[in-house]
N, C-alpha and C positions, 0 to 999 in steps of 0.2 A: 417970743414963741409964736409961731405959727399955725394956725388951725387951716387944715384941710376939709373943706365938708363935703360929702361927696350924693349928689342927688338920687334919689328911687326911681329907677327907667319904667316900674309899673306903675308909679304914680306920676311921673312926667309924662310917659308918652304911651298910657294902656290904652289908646283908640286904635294905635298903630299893631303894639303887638299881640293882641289877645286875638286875631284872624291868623297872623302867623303861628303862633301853636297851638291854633284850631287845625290849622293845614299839613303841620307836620304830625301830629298823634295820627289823624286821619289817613295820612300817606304811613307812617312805621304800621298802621291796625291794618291796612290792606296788604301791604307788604306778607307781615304775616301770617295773614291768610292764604296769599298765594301761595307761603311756602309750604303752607301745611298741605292745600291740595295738592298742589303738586310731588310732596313727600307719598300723600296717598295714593295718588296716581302713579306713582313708580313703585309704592308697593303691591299696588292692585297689578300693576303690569307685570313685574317681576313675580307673583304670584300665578298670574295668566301663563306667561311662558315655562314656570315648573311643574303648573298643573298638564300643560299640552306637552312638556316634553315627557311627563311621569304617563301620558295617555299613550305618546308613539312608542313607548317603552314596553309598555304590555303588550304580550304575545298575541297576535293574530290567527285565529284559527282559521285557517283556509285554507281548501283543500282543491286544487284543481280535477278533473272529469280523471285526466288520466291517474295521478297521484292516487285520489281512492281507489281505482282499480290496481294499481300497483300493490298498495295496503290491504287490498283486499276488504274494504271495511265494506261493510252492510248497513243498511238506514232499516227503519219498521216506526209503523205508526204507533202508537202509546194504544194500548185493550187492555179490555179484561182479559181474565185468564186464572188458570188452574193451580191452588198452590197444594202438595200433597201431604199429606201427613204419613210419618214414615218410621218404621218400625226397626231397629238395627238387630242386623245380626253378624256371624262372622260364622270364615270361610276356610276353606283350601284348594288352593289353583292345582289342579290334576290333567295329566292326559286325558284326552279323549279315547278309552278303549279300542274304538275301531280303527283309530289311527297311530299305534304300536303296532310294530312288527317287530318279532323273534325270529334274526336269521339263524338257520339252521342248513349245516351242509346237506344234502340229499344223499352222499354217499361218504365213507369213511375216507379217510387219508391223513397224510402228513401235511402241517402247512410250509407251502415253498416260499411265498413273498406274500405281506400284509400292504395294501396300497390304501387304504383308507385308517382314519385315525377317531379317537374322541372327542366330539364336537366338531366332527367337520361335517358341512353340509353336504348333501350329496342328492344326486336325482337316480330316479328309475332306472338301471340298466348299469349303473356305476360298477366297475369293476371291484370288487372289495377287497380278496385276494383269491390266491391260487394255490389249488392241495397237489399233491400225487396220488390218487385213489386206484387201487389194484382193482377195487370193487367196477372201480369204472370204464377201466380195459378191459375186463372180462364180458364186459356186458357191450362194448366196442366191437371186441371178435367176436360174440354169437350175431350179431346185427350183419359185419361183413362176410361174413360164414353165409349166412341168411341169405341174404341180397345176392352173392356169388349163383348157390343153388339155386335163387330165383330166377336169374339172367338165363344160365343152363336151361332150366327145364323151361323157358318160353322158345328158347332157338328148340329144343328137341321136341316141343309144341307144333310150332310152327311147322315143322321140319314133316312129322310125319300127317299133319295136316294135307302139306303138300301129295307126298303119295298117297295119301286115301284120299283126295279128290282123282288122283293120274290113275288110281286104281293099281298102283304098285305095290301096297301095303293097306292089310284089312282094319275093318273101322276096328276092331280092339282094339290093336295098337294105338290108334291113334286117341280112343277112349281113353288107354291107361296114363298116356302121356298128356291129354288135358287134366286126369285127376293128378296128377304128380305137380305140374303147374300150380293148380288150386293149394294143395298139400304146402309149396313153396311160398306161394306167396301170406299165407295163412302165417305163416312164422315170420315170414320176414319182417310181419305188421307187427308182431310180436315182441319182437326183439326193438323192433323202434320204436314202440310205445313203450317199454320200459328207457330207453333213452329220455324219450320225452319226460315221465317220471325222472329221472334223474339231474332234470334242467337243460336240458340241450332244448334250443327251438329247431323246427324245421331245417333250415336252412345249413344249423351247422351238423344236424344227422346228415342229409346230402354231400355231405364233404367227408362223411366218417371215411367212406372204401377211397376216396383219392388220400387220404392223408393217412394210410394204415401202416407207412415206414416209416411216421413219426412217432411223435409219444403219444401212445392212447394215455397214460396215467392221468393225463393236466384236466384240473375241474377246477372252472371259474367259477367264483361265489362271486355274483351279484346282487344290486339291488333290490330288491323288490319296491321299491316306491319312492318318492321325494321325500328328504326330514333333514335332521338332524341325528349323529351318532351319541345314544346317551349311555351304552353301555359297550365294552367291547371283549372278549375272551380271545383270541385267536394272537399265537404270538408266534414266529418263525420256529419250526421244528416241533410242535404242538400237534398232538396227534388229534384230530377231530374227529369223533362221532354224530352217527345219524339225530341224538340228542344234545349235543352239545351246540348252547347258546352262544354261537361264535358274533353276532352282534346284536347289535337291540335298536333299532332307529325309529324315534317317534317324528311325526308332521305334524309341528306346534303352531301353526298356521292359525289352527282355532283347538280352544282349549274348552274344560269345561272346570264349573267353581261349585265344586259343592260346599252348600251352605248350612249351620248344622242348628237345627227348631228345636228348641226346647218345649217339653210339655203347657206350657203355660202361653206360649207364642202360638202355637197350634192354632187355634179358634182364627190367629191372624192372618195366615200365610197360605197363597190358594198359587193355585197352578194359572199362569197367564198375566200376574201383576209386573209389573214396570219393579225393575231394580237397578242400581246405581253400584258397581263396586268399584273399589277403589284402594288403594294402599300408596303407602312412601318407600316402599323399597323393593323397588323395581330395578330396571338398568339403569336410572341416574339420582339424584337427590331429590327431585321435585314430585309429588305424588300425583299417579296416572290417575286414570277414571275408564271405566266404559261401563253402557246402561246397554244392558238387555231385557228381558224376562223370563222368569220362571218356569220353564219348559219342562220340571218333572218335581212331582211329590212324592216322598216313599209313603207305600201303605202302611209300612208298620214303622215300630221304634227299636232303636238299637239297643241291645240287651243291658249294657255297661252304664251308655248313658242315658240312657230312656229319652234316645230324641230324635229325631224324624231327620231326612236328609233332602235339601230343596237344590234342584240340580238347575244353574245356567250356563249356558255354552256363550263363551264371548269370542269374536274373533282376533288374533293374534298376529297380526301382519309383521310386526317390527319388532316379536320376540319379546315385548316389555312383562309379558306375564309365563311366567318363568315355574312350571311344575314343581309343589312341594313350596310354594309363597302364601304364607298366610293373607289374607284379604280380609277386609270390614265392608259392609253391606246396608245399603238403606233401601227399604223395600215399602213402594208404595202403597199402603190399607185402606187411605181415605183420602176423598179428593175434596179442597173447601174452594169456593169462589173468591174472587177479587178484583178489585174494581180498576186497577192497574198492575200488570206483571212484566216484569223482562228480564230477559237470558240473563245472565249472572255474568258472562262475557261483558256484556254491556255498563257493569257499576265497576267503578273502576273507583283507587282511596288515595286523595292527594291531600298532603297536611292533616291528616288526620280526618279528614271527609269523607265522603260518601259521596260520588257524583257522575253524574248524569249528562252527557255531553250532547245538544240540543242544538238541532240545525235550525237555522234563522230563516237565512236563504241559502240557494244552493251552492255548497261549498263554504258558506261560514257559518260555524260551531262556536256555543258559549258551554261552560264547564259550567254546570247546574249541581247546585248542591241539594240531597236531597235526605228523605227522612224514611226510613227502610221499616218494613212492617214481617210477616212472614215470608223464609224462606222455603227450599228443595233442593235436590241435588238438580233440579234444570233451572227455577229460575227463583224470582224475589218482588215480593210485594212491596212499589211503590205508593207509600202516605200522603206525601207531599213534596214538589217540585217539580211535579210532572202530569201535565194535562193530557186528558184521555185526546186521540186524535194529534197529538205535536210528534213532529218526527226528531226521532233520536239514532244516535248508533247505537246498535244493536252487534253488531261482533269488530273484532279485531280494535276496538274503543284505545285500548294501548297505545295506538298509532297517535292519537290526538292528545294523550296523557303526555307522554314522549315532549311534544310538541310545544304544548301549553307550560312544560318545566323547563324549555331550552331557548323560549321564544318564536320570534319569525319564522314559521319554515322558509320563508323564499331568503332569509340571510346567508343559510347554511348548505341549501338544496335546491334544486336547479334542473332540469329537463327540456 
């Protein structure tokens, strides 16, 4: 039997090897440093490039010179300003009195054709319809009856003028034939002023004697003014009278709101205060606004309800305030101070914020979140996010809202 014995290489030859796996621990311990930096370094890098590509990602708010003029938006510097305290009350949108009219025919008759309807707009002069009035031919032939006599007695005027100059014919005659002139023309102005009472102008009495083998009957109802038809009576073969309300046309152009003060509001409400009305239900779904003031106080109170009446007239251009629309009112009583205010146009609410859109430099806007104090119906006390002096937009802010939830404008928009 054979024995194999086999020697220890760290005890035979540990001069040799104990620098060799000094040099390899030393190389695998650097190795794995490098790998670790380098791990870090691609994760710092790949980190670099998400954070810069999540940077070119968010929306740029910039706006070029013409773009804002496009938009219309408005800048203002951050001020103090006026916040009101305001007292409510409620209303009803009315005609304005002096701007109703009740058409009424001037003379009786039948009616022949109705040319205007309800609710159509209509100006001064607009034909409405047309009657047959007997009343009105009669008063046609005393007028050319008139005017005939008057034509006469100037030639028979004239006439014997002549010979009582030639001394053909003595001045009586020709006295009696100026007062007979006088006499004629006396009527003739008579009879065409009752034309004129009947609505005829000038121009178409001058036509009456050349057009006396047509129909005197025909009487045009027109206009009397620019509106709207909000009532109408007159219907083909309708016999009208000198009282019968054959239309009704109000000009809603400008309207007034009476507003209705209860006893206890009283002490509040003075003639000349700033008021805001307003309602949802006008001509579309979104509720209107306009700010007048108080232009009339009743002296007394109303029997029923014991409450005073606060009259404002608001103007009406586009018809949104519509006669017989109840309205709600905030009426300014007191006015407090604050150290930052702005237009209510200008706070605009993204994700559930409140903010404040704040130009840096000209044409780039950061969306400022801010912290809201007292309102009004004009504007709103800013607390914080907004430094007295920093310019903001102040109207048309929408444009930048828009913008800021869709990204780049230059991706989408172009000039």
């Amino acid at each position: 039997m054979h024995t194999r014995f086999f020697s220890n290489p760290l005890k035979t030859n540990s001069s040799k090897l104990i620098p060799s796996l000094l040099t390899i621990l030393i190389y695998t311990t650097s190795n794995i440093a490098l790998s670790a930096d380098h791990a870090h370094e691609k994760h710092e890098h790949h980190e670099t490039e998400a954070h810069g590509h999540a940077e070119h990602e968010e929306p740029e708010l910039k706006f070029s010179t013409a773009q804002l003029k496009e938009f219309s938006i408005e800048l203002a510097q951050a001020e103090a300003g006026v916040i009101n305290h305001t007292q409510a009350l409620t209303g009803e949108i009315i005609v304005e009195p002096e701007r109703l009219y009740h058409v009424v025919p001037r003379v009786s008759g039948v009616v022949l054709k109705v040319f205007k309807h309800l609710g159509d707009r209509i100006k001064a002069g607009d034909l409405l319809a047309t009657l047959s009035s007997r009343d009105l031919a009669d008063a046609k032939v005393q007028f050319i009856a008139a005017d005939s006599l008057l034509r006469l007695s100037n030639e028979n005027m004239r006439r014997e003028h002549a010979l009582y100059k030639s001394k053909v014919s003595s001045k009586r005659k020709y006295l009696a034939a100026k007062q007979e002139q006088a006499e004629m023309l006396v009527k003739r102005n008579a009879t065409k002023q009752r034309l004129l009472a009947l609505g005829l102008n000038k121009q178409a009495i001058r036509l009456v004697p050349q057009n006396a083998e047509k129909d005197l009957t025909l009487y045009q109802l027109r206009a009397p003014a620019d509106g709207v038809i909000i009532d109408k009576h007159a219907v083909h073969g309708e016999v009208l009278e000198t009282s019968t309300r054959s239309f009704t046309i109000a000009d809603l152009s400008r309207v007034w709101v009476n507003l209705t003060v209860y006893q206890k509001d009283l002490p509040l409400i003075n003639q000349g205060q700033q008021v805001q009305i307003s309602t949802r239900f006008g001509m579309g779904s979104e509720q209107i606004s306009s700010t007048s003031t108080i232009s009339w106080l009743s002296p007394t109170l109303e029997e029923k309800t014991r409450s005073a009446t606060a009259r404002v007239v608001i103007d009406n251009p586009d018809g949104h305030w519509r006669p017989g629309l109840f309205v709600s009112a905030e009426v300014a009583i007191a006015k407090n101070q604050a150290a930052i205010v702005v237009p209510l146009a200008a706070l605009q609410n993204i994700a559930g914020q409140n903010i404040i859109f704040i130009e840096h430099k000209p044409g780039e806007f950061e969306a400022r979140p801010v912290i809201l104090g007292r309102r009004d119906f004009n504007g709103v006390e800013i607390l914080q996010g907004l430094n007295p002096g920093q310019t903001y937009v102040s109207q048309n802010a929408f444009a930048l809202k828009a913008q800021s939830q869709k990204g780049s404008f230059g991706h989408g928009h172009s000039h």
